[in-house]
LUMGUKE-333042 format. One record per residue (C-alpha): residue number from 1; x, y negated, z negated. Coordinates in nm, 2 decimals, always signed. Example, Ala and Ser with C-alpha at 12.3 -4.5 7.8 and 13.67 -1.06 7.14 Angstrom:
LUMGUKE-333042
n 1 xx +1.23 yy +0.45 zz -0.78
n 2 xx +1.37 yy +0.11 zz -0.71
END
This chain:
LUMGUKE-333042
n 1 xx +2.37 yy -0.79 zz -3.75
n 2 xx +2.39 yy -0.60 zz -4.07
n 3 xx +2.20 yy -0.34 zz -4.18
n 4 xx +1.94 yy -0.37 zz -4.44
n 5 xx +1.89 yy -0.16 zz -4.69
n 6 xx +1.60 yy +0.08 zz -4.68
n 7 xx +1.44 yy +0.06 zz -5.04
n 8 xx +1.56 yy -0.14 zz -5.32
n 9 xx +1.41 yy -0.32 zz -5.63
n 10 xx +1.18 yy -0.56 zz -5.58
n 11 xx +1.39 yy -0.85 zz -5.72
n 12 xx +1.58 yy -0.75 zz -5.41
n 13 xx +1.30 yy -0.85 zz -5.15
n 14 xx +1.16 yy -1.17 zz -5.18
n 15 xx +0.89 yy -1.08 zz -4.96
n 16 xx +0.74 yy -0.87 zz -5.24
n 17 xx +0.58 yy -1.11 zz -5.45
n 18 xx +0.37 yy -1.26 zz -5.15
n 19 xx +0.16 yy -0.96 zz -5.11
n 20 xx -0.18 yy -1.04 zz -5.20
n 21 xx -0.32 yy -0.76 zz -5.40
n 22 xx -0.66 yy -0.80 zz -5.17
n 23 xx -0.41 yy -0.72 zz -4.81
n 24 xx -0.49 yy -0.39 zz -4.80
n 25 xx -0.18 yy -0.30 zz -4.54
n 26 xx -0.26 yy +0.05 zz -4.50
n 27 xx -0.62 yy +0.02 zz -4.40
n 28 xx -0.54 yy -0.26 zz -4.16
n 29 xx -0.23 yy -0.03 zz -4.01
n 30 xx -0.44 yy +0.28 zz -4.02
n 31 xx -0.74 yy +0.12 zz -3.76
n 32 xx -0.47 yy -0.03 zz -3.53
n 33 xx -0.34 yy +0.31 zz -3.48
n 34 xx -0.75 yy +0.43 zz -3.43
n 35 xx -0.74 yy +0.17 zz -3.15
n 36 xx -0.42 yy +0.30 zz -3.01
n 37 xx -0.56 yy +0.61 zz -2.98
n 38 xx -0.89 yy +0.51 zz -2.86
n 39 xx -0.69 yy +0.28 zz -2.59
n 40 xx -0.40 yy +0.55 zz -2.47
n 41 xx -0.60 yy +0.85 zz -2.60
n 42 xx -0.26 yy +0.98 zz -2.78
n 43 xx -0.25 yy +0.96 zz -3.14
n 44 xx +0.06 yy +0.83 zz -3.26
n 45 xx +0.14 yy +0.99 zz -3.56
n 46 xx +0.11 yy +1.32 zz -3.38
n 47 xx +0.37 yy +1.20 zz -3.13
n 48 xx +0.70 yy +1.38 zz -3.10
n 49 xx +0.91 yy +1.07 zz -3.10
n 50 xx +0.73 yy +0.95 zz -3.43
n 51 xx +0.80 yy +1.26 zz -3.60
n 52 xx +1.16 yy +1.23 zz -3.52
n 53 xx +1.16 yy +0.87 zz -3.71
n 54 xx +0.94 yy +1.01 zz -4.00
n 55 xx +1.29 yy +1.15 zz -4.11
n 56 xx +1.48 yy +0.84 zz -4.06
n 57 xx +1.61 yy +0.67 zz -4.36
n 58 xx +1.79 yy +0.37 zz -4.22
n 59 xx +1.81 yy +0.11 zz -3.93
n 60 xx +2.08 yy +0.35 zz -3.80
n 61 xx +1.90 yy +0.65 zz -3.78
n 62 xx +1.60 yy +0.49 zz -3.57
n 63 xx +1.85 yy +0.34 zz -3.32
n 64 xx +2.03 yy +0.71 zz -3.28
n 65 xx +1.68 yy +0.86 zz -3.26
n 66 xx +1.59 yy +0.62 zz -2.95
n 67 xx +1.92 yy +0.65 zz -2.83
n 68 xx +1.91 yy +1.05 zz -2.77
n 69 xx +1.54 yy +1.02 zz -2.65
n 70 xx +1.54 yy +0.68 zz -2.44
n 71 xx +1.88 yy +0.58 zz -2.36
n 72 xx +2.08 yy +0.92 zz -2.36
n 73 xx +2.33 yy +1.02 zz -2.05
n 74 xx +2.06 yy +1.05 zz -1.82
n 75 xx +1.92 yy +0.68 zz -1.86
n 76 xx +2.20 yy +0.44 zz -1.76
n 77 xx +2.21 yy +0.08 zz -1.58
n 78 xx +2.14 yy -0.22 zz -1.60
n 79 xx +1.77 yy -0.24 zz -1.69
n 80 xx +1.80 yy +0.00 zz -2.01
n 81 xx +2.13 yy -0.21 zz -2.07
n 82 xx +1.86 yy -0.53 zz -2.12
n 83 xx +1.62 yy -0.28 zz -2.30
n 84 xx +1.94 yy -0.21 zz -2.55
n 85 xx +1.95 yy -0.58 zz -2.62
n 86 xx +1.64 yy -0.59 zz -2.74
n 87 xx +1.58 yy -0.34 zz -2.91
n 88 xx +1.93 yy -0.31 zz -3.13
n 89 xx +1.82 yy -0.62 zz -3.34
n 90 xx +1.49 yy -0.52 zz -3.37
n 91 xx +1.56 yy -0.23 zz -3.53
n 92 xx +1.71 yy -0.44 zz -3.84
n 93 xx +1.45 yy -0.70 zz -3.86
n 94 xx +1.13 yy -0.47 zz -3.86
n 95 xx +1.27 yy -0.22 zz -4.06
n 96 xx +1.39 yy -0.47 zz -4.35
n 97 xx +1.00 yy -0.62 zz -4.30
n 98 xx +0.80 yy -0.27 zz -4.29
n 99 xx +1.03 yy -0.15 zz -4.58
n 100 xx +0.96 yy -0.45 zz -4.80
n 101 xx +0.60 yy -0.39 zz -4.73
n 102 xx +0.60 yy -0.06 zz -4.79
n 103 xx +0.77 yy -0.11 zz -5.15
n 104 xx +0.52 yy -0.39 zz -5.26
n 105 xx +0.17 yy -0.13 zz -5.16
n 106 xx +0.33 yy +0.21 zz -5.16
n 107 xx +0.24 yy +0.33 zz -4.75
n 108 xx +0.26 yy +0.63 zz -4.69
n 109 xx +0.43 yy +0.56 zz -4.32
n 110 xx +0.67 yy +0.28 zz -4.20
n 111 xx +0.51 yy +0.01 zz -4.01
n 112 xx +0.84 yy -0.02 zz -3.85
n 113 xx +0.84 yy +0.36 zz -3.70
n 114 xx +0.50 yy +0.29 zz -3.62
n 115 xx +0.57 yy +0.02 zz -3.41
n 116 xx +0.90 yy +0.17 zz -3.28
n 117 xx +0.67 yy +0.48 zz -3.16
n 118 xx +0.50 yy +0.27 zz -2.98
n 119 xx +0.79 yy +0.14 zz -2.76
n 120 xx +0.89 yy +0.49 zz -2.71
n 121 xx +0.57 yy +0.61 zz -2.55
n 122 xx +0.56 yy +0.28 zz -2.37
n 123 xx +0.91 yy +0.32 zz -2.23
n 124 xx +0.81 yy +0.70 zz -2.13
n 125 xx +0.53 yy +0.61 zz -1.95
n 126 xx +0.78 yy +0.35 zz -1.75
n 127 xx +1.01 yy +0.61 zz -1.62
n 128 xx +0.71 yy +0.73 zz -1.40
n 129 xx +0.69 yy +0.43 zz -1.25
n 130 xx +0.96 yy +0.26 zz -1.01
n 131 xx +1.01 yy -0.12 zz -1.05
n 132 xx +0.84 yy -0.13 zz -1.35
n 133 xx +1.16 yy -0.25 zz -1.58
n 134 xx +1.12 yy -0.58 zz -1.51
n 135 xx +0.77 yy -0.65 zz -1.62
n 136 xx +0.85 yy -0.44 zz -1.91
n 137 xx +1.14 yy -0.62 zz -2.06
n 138 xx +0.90 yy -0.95 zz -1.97
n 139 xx +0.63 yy -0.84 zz -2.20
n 140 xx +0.93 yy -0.74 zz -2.49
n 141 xx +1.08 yy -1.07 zz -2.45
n 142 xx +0.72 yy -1.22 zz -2.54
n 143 xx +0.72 yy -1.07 zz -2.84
n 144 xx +1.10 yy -1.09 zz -2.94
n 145 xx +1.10 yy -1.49 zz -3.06
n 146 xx +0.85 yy -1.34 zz -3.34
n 147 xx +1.08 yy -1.07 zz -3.46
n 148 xx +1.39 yy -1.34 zz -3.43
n 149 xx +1.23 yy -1.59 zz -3.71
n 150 xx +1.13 yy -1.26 zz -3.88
n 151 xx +1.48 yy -1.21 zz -3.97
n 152 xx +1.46 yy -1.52 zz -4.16
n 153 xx +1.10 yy -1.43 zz -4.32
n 154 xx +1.29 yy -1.15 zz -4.49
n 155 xx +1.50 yy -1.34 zz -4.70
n 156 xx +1.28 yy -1.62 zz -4.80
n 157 xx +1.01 yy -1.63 zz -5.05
n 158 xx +0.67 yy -1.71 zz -4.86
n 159 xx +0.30 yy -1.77 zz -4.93
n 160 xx +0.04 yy -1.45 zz -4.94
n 161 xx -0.10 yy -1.61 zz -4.61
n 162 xx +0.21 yy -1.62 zz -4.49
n 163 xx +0.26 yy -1.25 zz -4.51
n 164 xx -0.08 yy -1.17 zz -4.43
n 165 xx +0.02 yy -1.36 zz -4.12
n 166 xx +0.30 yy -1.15 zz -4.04
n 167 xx +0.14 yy -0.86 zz -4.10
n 168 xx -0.14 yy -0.97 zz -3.83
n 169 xx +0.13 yy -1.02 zz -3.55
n 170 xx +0.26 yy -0.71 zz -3.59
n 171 xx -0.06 yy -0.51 zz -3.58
n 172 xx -0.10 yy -0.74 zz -3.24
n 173 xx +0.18 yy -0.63 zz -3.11
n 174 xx +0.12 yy -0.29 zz -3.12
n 175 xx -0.24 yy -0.33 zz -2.98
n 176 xx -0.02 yy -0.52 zz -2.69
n 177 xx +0.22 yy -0.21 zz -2.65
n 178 xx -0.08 yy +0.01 zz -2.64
n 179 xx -0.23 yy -0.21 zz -2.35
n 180 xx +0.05 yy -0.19 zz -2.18
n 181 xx +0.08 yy +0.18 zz -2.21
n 182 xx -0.27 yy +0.23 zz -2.05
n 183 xx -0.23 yy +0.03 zz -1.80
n 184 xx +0.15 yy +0.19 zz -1.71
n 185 xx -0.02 yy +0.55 zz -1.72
n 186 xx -0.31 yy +0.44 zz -1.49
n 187 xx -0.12 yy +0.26 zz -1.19
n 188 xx +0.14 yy +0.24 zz -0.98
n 189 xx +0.45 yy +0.05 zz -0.89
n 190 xx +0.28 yy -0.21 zz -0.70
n 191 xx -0.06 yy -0.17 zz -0.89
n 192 xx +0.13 yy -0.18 zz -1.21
n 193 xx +0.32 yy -0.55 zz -1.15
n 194 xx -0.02 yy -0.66 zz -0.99
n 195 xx -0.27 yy -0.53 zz -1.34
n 196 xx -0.01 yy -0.68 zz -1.58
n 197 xx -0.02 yy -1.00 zz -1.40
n 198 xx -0.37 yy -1.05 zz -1.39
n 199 xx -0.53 yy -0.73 zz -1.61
n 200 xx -0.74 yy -0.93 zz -1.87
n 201 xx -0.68 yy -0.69 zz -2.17
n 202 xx -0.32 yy -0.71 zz -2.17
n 203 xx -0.30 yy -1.10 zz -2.08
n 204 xx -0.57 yy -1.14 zz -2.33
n 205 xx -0.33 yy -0.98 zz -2.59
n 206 xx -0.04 yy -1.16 zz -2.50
n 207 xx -0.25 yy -1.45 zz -2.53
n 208 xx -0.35 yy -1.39 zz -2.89
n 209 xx +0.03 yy -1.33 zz -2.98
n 210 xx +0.08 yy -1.64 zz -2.84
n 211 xx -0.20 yy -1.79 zz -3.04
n 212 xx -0.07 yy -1.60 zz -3.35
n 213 xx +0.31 yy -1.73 zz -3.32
n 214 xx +0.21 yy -2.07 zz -3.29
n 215 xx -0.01 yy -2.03 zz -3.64
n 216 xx +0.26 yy -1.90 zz -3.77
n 217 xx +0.52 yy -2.18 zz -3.64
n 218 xx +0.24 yy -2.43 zz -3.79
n 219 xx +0.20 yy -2.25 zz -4.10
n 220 xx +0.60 yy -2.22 zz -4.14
n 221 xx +0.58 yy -2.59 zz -4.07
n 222 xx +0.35 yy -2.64 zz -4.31
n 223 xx +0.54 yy -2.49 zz -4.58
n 224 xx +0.80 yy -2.59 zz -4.52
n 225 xx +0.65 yy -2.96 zz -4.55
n 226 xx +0.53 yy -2.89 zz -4.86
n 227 xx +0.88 yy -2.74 zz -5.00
n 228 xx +1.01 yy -3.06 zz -4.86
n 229 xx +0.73 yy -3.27 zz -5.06
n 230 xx +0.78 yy -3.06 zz -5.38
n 231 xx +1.17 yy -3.10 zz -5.29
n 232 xx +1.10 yy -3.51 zz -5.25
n 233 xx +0.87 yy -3.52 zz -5.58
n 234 xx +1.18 yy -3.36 zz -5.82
n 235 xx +1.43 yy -3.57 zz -5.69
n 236 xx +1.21 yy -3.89 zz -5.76
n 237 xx +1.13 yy -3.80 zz -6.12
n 238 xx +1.54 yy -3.72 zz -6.14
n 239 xx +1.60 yy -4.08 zz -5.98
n 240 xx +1.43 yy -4.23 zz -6.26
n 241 xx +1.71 yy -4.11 zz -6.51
n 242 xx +1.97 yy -4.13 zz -6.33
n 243 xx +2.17 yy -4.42 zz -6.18
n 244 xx +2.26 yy -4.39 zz -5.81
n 245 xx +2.10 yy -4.09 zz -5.77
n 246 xx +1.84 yy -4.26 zz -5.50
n 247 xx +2.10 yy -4.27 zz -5.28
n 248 xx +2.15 yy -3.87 zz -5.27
n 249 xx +1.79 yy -3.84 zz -5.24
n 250 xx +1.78 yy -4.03 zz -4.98
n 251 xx +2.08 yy -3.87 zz -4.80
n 252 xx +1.87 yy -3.49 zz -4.88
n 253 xx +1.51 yy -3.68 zz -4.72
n 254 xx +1.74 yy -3.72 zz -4.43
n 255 xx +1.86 yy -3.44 zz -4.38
n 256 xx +1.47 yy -3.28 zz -4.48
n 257 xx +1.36 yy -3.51 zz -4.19
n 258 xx +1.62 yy -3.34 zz -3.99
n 259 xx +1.51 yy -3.02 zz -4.07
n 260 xx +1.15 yy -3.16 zz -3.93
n 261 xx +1.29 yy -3.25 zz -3.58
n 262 xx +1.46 yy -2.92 zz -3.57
n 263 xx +1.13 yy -2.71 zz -3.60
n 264 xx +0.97 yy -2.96 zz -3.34
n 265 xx +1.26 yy -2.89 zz -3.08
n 266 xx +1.18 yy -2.50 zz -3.17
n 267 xx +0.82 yy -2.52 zz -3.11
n 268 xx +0.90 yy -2.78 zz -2.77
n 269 xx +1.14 yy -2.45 zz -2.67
n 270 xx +0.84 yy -2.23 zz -2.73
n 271 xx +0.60 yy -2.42 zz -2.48
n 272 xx +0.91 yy -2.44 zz -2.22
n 273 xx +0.93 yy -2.08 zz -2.25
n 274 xx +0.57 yy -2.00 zz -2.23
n 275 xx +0.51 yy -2.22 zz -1.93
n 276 xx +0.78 yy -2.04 zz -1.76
n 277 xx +0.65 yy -1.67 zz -1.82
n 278 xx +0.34 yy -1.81 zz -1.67
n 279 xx +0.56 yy -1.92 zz -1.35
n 280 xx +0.70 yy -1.61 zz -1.35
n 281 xx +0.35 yy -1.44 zz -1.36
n 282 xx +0.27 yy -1.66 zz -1.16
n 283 xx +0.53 yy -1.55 zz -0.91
n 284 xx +0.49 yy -1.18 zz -0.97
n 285 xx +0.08 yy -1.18 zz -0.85
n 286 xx +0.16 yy -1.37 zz -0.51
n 287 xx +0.41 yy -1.11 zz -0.44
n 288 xx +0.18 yy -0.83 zz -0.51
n 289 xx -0.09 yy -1.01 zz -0.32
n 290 xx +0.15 yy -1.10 zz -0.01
n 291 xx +0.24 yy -0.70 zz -0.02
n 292 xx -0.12 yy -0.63 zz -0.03
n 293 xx -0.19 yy -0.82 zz +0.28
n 294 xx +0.11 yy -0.64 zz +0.46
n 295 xx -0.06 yy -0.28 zz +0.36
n 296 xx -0.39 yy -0.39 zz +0.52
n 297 xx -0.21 yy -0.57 zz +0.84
n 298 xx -0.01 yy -0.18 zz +0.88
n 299 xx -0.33 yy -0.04 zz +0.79
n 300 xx -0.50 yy -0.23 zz +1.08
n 301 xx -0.22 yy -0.11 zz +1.35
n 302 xx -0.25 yy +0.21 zz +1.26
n 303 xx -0.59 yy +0.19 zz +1.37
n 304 xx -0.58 yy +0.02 zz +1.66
n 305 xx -0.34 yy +0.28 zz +1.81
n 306 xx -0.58 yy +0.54 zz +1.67
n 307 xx -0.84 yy +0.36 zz +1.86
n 308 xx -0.63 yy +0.35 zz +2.19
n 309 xx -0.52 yy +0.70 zz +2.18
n 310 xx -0.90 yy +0.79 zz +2.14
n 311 xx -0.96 yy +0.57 zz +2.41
n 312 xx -0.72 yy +0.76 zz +2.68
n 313 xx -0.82 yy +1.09 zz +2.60
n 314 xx -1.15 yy +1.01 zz +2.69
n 315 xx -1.05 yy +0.86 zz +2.98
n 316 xx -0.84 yy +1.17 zz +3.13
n 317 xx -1.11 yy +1.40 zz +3.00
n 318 xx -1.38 yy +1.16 zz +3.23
n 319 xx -1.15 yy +1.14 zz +3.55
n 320 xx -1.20 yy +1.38 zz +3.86
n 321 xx -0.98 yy +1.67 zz +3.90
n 322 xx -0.67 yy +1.61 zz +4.11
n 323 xx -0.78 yy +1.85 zz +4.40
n 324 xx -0.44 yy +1.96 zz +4.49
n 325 xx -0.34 yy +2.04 zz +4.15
n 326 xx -0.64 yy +2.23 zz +4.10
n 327 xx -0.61 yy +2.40 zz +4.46
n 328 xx -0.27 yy +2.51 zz +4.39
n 329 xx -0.32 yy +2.62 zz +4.02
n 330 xx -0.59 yy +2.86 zz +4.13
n 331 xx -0.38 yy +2.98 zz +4.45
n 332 xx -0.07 yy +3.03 zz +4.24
n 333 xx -0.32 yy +3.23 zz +3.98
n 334 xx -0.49 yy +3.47 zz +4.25
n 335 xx -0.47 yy +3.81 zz +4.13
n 336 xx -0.42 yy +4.06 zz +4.38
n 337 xx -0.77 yy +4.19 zz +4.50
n 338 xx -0.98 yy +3.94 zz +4.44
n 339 xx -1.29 yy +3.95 zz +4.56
n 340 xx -1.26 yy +4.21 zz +4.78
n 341 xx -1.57 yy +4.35 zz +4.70
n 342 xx -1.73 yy +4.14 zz +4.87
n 343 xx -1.51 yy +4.02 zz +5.19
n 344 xx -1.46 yy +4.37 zz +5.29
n 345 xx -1.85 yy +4.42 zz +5.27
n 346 xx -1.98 yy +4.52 zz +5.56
n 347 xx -2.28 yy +4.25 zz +5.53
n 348 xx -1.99 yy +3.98 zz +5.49
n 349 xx -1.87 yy +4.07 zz +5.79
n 350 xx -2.21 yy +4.10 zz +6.01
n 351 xx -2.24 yy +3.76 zz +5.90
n 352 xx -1.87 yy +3.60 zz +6.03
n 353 xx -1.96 yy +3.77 zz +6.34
n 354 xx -2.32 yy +3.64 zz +6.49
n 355 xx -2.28 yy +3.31 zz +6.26
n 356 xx -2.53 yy +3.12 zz +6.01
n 357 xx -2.68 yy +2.81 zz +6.00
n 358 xx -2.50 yy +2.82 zz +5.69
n 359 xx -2.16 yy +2.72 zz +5.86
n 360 xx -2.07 yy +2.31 zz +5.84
n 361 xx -1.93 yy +2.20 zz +6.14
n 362 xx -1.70 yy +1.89 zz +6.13
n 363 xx -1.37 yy +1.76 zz +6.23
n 364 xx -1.20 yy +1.96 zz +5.93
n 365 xx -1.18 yy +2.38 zz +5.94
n 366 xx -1.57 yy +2.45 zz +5.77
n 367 xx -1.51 yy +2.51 zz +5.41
n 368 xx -1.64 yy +2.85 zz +5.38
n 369 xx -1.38 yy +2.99 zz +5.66
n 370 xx -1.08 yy +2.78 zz +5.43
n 371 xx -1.20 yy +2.96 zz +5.14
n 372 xx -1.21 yy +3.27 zz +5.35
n 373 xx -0.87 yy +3.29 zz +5.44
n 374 xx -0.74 yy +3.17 zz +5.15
n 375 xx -0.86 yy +3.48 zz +4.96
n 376 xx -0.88 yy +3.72 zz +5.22
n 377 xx -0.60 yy +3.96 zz +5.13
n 378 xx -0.55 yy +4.06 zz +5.53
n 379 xx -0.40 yy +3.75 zz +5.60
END
């Protein structure tokens, strides 16, 4: 794709003489980057990355800024690989678009680096989270069919509504990039995949794109139509004067009616392509909800070996002594003179000698002469 120049005259952009004087593209640029900030709580134009492309002049100098900040050494594979894809023809297409813009009104910042910051922040927030790339180059490729027929805008002479219409997509996709960046700060892997799936800001953005890209398909059709009428109507009044040139018209109506099924294919491609994100999102939330219910089934074995554990501790702590651990744990423990204070009494020993009713008689040795001899230290 080649570069596009980054100021010119304006008999160079056809854009220029579309711009309504009542589109005032700064104010409307100016409160989409309030409700970035008010969304992601960063302002944008006080990012590092934006001030970097403040001092680039041309497509080139974007893509090198983004390529030492997001895609340098350290940032290889094959998800910045799709990432590069992306992005590499953006670059041309937005730029050639804000810079037209910014000819016709006189802004004071590009749209283009505007919108460009707002990828970087959104790809920085995605190197905290793991298995994020994926969803990420999802919600890019949503937006990249807009910035593919933009390419063709840029050449072409359109309506003010047409350009007003432009301009509206692109302020909703950086609302959309601000989402996303929220959202990417605020959760995790799992969380992440599972919010963008179902997350009603975000889908409700994505929704309004949608909405947006087909107005724009229908307006584009619309002109189009009428450039074909207009087209139709010259070549009639032409036919009047000239012999055999009905036939020529008739070969360009074709080929016009061509042009017609063409755009319908396009916008039969669009739905396909919408219906199968929504498979794919589709897809994305019963995994997270399957991996949800594994977390709470783990969860519940965990505690139901807590619970047991529990449970036998208070069983051993309830039992009854073994007797002949405990017997032999205090034997083993005797310290040497114990209790001979009182065995060698003399009153202890008045006692063993004319008896007490105290004594148990049985078939086993009475307990009190066992304990006896066990401690006494003369045996």
């Amino acid at each position: 794709m080649n570069r596009p120049p980054a100021s010119g005259s304006m008999s160079q952009t056809p854009l220029l003489a579309a711009i309504p004087p009542s589109l005032n593209i700064e104010s409307i640029f100016d409160t989409a980057l309030k409700s970035y900030k008010k969304k992601t709580k960063q302002d944008l134009k006080k990012h590092d990355l934006f001030k970097q492309l403040e001092k680039c002049d041309s497509p080139g100098a974007i893509l090198a800024a983004f390529q030492a900040d997001q895609f340098g050494p350290s940032r290889t594979g094959g998800d910045d690989d799709r990432l590069k894809q992306w992005f590499v023809p953006t670059v041309n297409v937005l730029y050639a678009f804000s810079a037209t813009l910014g000819e016709g009104v006189g802004l004071i910042f590009s749209p283009a680096k505007v919108v460009f910051a707002g990828v970087g922040v959104l790809l920085l927030a995605a190197r905290e989270v793991a298995a994020s790339q994926d969803t990420l180059v999802d919600i890019l490729g949503r937006i990249n069919g807009f910035f593919s027929r933009l390419e063709i805008y840029t050449g072409v002479p359109l309506t003010p509504a047409m350009t007003e219409k432009m301009v509206e997509i692109t302020i909703e996709v950086l609302g959309i990039l601000a989402t996303a960046t929220k959202e990417m700060k605020e959760s995790r892997a799992k969380k992440f995949v599972k919010r963008v799936a179902g997350r009603t800001d975000l889908e409700d953005g994505l929704k309004k794109l949608d909405k947006l890209i087909l107005e724009e398909v229908a307006m584009a059709s619309a002109q189009l139509l009428k450039v074909t009428h207009d087209i139709r109507n010259e070549l009639t009044v032409v036919a009047d004067g000239m012999e055999g040139v009905g036939q020529k018209v008739q070969v360009v109506v074709t080929q016009v009616e061509d042009i017609q099924c063409d755009v319908q294919i396009v916008r039969d491609q669009v739905e396909v392509v919408d219906k199968r994100v929504q498979l794919l999102l589709m897809g994305v939330m019963a995994t997270a909800m399957e991996a949800n219910f594994i977390v709470q089934q783990t969860a519940d074995n965990v505690d139901d070996v807590k619970r047991n554990q529990l449970r036998e501790s208070l069983r051993r702590w309830q039992s009854p002594p073994d007797p002949s651990t405990s017997h032999n744990f205090a034997s083993d423990r005797q310290h040497e003179g114990t209790a001979e204070w009182f065995i060698k009494d003399g009153k202890f020993g008045e006692w063993k000698v004319n008896g007490s009713l105290l004594w148990i008689h049985g078939k086993q040795r009475p307990m009190l002469y066992h304990h006896q001899r066990c401690y006494d230290p003369v045996q």
